[in-house]
N, C-alpha and C positions, 0 to 999 in steps of 0.2 A: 775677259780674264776669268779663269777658273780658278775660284778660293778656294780650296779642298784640303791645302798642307800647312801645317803646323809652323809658327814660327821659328826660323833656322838662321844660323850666322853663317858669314859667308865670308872666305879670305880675298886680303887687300891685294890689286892689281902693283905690278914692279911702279915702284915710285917716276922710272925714269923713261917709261917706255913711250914713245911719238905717239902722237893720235895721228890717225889717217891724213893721207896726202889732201887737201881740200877740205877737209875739217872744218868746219864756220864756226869761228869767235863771236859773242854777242852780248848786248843786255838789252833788256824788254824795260818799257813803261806802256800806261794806257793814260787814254787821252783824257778823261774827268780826277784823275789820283795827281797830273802832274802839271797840264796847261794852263789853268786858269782862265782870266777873260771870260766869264761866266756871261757875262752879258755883251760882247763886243763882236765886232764883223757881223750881225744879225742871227746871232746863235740864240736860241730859245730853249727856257728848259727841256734837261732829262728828268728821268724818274730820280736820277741820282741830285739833281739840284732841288727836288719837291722833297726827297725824303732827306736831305742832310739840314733841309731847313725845317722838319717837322722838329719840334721840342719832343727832347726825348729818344729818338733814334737813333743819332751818332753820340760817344763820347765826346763830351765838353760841350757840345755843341759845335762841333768843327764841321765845315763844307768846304767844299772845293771850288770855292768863288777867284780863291788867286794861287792854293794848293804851290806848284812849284816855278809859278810864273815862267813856265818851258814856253809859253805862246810869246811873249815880249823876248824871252831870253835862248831863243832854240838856236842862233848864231853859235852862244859862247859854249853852250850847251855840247855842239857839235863837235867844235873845237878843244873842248874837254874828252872829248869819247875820243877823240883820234891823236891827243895826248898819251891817251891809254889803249892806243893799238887797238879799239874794236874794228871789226871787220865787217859790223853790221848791228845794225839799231831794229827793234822789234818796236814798233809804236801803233796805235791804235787814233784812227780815226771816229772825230766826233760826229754822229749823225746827224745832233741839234745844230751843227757848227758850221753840216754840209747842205741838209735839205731839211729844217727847222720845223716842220710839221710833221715829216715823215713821208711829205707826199710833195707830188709836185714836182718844179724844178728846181736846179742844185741853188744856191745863193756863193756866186760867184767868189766873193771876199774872204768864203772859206774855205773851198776850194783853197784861193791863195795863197794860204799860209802853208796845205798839205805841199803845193808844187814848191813852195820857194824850203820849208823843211828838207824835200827830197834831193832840190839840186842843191843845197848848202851839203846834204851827206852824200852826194856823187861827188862833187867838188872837192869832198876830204878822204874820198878814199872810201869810204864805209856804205855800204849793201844797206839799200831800205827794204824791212820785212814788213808791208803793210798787214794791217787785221783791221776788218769792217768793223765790228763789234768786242767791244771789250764794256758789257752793260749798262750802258748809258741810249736807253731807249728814251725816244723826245716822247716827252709828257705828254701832247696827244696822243699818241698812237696808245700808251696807255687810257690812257681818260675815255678809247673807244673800246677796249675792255684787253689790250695788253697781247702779250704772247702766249694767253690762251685763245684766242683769235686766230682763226685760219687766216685774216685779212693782212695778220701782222708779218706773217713768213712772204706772202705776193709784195708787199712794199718795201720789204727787205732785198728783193730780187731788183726792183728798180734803182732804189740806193746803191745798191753792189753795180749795177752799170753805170749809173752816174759818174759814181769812183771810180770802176777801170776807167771808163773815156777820158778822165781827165789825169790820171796815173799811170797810165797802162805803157807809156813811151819810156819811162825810168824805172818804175818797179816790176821785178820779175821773178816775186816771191810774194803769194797773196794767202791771207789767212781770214778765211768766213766769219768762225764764231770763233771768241774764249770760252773756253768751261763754260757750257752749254749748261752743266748741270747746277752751277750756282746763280745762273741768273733763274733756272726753272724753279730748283728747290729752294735756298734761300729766298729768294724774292718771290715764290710764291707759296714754296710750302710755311717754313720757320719764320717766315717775315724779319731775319735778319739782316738783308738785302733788300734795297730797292725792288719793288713799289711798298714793298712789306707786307703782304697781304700772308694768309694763314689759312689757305683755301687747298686741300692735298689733290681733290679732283682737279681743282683748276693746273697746278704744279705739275703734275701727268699731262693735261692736254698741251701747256707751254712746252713740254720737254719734245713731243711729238713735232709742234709747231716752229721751233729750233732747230729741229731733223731735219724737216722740211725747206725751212729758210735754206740752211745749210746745202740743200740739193739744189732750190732754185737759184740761190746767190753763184752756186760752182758753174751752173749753167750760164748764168750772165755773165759769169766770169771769161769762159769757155767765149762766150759769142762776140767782147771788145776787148781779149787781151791777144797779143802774139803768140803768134802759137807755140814760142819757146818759154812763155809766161809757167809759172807751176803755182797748181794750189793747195789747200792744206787745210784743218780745221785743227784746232787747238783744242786737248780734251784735258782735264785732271783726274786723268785715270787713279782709281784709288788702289792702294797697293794691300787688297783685302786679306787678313790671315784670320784664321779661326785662333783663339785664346787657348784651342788644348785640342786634342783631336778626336773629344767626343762626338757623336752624333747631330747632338743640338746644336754645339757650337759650330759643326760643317756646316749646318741647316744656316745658323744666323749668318755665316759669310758669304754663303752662297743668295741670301736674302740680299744683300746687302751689295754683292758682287753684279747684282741682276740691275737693281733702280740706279746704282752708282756709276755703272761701267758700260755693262751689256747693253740698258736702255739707247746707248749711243755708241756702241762699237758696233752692235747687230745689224739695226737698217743701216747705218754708213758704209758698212765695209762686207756685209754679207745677203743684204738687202731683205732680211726681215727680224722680228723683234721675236728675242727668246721667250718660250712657249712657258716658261714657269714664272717669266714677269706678269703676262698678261695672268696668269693664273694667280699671282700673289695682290695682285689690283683692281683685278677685275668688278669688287664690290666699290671700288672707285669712281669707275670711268668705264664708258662700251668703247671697247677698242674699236668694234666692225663698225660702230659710226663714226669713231673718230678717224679712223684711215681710210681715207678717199681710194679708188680707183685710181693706180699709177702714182701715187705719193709713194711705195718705197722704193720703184724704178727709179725717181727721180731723187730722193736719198741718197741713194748708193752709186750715186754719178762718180766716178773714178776722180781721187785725187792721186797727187804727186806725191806729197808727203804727211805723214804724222805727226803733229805736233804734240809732247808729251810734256804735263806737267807737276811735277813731285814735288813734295814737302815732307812729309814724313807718314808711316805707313798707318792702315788703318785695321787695327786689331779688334776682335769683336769675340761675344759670346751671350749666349742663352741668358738672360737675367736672372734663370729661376733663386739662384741663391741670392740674387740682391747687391751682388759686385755690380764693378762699372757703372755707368755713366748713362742713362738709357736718352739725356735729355742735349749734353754738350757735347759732340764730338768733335768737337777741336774746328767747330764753324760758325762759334759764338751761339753763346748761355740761350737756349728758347724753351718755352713750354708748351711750344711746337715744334713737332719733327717735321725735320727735311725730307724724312725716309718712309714715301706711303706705301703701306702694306708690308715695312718692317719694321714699327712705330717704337716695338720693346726691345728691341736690340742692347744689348750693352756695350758701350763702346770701353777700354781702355789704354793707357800709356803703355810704350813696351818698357819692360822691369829690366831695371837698371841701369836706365840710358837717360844722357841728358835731357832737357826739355830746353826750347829756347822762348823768348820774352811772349812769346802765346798759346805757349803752354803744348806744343808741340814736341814730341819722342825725335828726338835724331838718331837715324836708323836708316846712313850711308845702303847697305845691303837693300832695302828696301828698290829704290833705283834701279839697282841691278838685276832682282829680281822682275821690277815692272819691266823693262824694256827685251829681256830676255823671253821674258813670258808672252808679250806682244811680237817680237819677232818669230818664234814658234808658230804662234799663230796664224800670222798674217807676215809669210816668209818675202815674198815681193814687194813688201811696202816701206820704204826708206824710212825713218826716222827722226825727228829735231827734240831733242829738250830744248824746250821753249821757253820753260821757267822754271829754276831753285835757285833756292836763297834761304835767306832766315831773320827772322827779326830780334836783336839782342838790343839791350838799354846802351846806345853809344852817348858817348859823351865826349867833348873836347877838353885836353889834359889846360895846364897852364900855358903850356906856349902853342896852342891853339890845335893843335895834331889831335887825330883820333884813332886809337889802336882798338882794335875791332878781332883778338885773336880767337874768339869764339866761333866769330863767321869763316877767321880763314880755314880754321881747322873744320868747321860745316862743310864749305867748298871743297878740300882735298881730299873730302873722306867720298865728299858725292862727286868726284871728278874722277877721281880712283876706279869708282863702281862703274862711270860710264866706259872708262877705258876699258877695265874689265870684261865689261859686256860685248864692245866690239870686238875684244879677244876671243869670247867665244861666241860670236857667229852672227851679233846684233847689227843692224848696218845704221849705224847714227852718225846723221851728216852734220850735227854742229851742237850747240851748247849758248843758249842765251841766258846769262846770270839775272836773276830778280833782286833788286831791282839794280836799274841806274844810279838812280838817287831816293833819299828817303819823300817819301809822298804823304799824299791821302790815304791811309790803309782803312778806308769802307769807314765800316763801325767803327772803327777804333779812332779815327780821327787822325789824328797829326799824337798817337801816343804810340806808336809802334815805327820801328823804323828797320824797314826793311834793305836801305841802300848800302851799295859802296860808296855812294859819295852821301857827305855830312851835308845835310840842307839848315840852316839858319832859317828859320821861316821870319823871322822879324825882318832879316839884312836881307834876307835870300841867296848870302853868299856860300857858294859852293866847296867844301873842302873834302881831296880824295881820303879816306879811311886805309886804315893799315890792307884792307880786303880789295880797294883799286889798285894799290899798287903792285899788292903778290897776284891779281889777276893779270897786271900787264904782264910780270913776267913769263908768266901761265904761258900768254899769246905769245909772248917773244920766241920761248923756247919750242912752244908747240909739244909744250908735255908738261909734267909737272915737275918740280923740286924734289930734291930727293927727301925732305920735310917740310912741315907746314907751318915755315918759319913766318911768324906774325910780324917779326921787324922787315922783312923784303923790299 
């Protein structure tokens, strides 16, 4: 994506208009934010279970030892999403759950929980979206030095066969990595993520070694699924805009448009890495040894579709006056950047627009903008938003109900944009709400809640939020309301 124009508002799509014939309904979770059973069916830690137990690294000290007991409860679980008309579950398999070292062969018992998941959501009607990776790397593979490791992307291709062979008869939508770019940067640059290291070289060679996963996992995908199976990689393309349309602040968006977007849109989808990343890094990392012979043939292996994920846009400018933010940009407080070789960047909120409970701009247009910008681009490449949402302080009133009208009016304003977008010319085949239920949110622990449905973490009883129900109706109607009526 090219950051080059100034931030611009952008008018609201007819309230009433259909989304496309086949349009997929959905909501996403990943499998360490919601499963639990940290220790059970012979699952062995991730980096995610070593760093939520280090003192210190998550708020309160929360881990995801029992997060949203979906592994005991993925029955009722099921039967709640097909209460509310989804049409399809995004979920995320565990590595430590499936092949517990990383290496080797699968351990059957967890396998069994992904097959009896899948045909419990065949059985209700609802599309399983599986994703290999959603950052939960088994703690050897790290301990052997992680996804800066060429070794780590070759094991990843083996796990991705493991899981087609034993999913590949019911699921026929496959997704490689999540946000490639927060397990590389956060977890290796900022150290606000798992393993939490604060290494910028190493965070570059991880990002390369993800690329590559990404091409070998498509290929394994390619070699045991049917050949009407489709694949996909999930990115959180950032929706970069310079802060004014000076010179510097093109420069920083374009800095920033390079590590955050390009580093993984380039070899994916155009089979090589833009000429002014390697030039903005180069005192990092030797590209010419870090890229093998036939690594980015094997990157840019043709997927199906796009997976795109927004939250709100990423505004940026030159620091030299001292504005902005050079150190948090909205992916938790570090005194390490995410961002190597645009380290002084300033990040800021967009002026005048809400923020939700993490400190995030709501900025609907942003959306519209990403996916419009990526369909120009890359005109033959179908599309999924994979993941928006937002996280707001819910809380249950006195008679137990939770009105949530912050997030509903979030979702109509980013459900607006994507219609929008299809209007003029974006071809997005579906729409998965973040989250299902409130989870594990990383760092933050069990203090951010990003769901439609209210999770009790004491009881673990489930209650929908005023934002499940104006979703169903979403699905029902196959468009939206003509308002973003919070009581729905």
């Amino acid at each position: 994506m090219t950051a080059v124009r100034p931030d611009t508002l952008s008018r609201q799509a007819p309230a009433a208009a259909p989304f496309p014939t086949g349009f997929l309904w959905g909501a996403a979770t990943a499998a360490y934010q919601v499963e639990g059973a940290a220790a059970e069916g012979g699952r062995t830690p991730s980096i995610w279970d070593t760093f939520s137990h280090t003192p210190g690294r998550v708020l309160g000290g929360d881990t995801g030892d029992v997060a949203a007991d979906h592994f005991h409860r993925y029955r009722d679980d099921v039967a709640l999403m097909k209460r509310l008309g989804l049409q399809a579950y995004r979920f995320s398999v565990s590595w430590s759950r499936v092949q517990p070292t990383g290496r080797g062969p699968a351990v059957e018992r967890g396998l069994d929980f992904y097959r009896s998941l899948v045909d419990e959501l065949l059985a209700a009607g609802i599309k399983p979206v599986a994703t290999l990776y959603h950052w939960d790397l088994p703690q050897e593979l790290e301990d052997a030095g992680g996804w800066p490791e060429r070794a780590t992307a070759e094991r990843f291709a083996d796990y991705a066969a493991i899981v087609a062979r034993a999913l590949g008869d019911r699921v026929s939508l496959w997704t490689t990595l999540n946000e490639p770019w927060c397990s590389a940067f956060l977890g290796y640059g900022s150290g606000v993520h798992a393993p939490g290291r604060t290494e910028p070289a190493a965070a570059l060679r991880a990002a390369h070694h993800l690329n590559l996963a990404h091409g070998r996992a498509t290929e394994a995908l390619r070699a045991n699924l049917p050949a009407a199976a489709q694949t996909s990689v999930t990115l959180n393309l950032h929706q970069v805009r310079p802060l004014t349309a000076s010179t510097e602040d093109a420069d920083a968006a374009r800095r920033i448009d390079a590590v955050g977007n390009r580093i993984f849109t380039g070899p994916m989808l155009t089979g090589a890495y833009p000429q002014d990343l390697l030039a903005d890094t180069e005192h990092l990392v030797n590209w010419r040894e870090l890229i093998h012979e036939g690594d980015l043939a094997a990157i840019a292996a043709p997927i199906d579709v796009l997976g795109v994920n927004y939250y709100t846009p990423t505004i940026v400018s030159a620091p030299a006056d001292g504005g902005g933010d050079t150190r948090n940009d909205g992916h938790g407080s570090s005194e390490h950047s995410p961002w190597p070789g645009s380290e002084h960047v300033a990040f800021h909120l967009a002026e005048g627009r809400p923020v939700t409970a993490m400190n995030w701009s709501v900025k609907p247009e942003g959306l519209y903008d990403l996916l419009t910008d990526v369909a120009r681009e890359h005109p033959d490449l179908p599309l999924m938003v994979t993941e928006n949402g937002a996280a707001f302080d819910d809380a249950p009133d006195a008679d137990g109900r939770v009105h949530d009208p912050e997030r509903v009016a979030y979702l109509h304003g980013h459900l607006a944009a994507v219609r929008r977008a299809v209007e003029d010319g974006a071809d997005v085949r579906g729409y998965f709400l973040w989250s299902l239920m409130d989870n594990f949110e990383w760092g933050y622990g069990y203090a951010k809640r990003f769901g439609a449905v209210y999770v009790d973490y004491a009881t673990q009883r489930r209650t929908p939020k005023s934002s499940a129900h104006w979703y169903a109706d979403v699905i029902t109607r196959h468009a939206l309301p003509p308002a973003a009526d919070p009581n729905v």
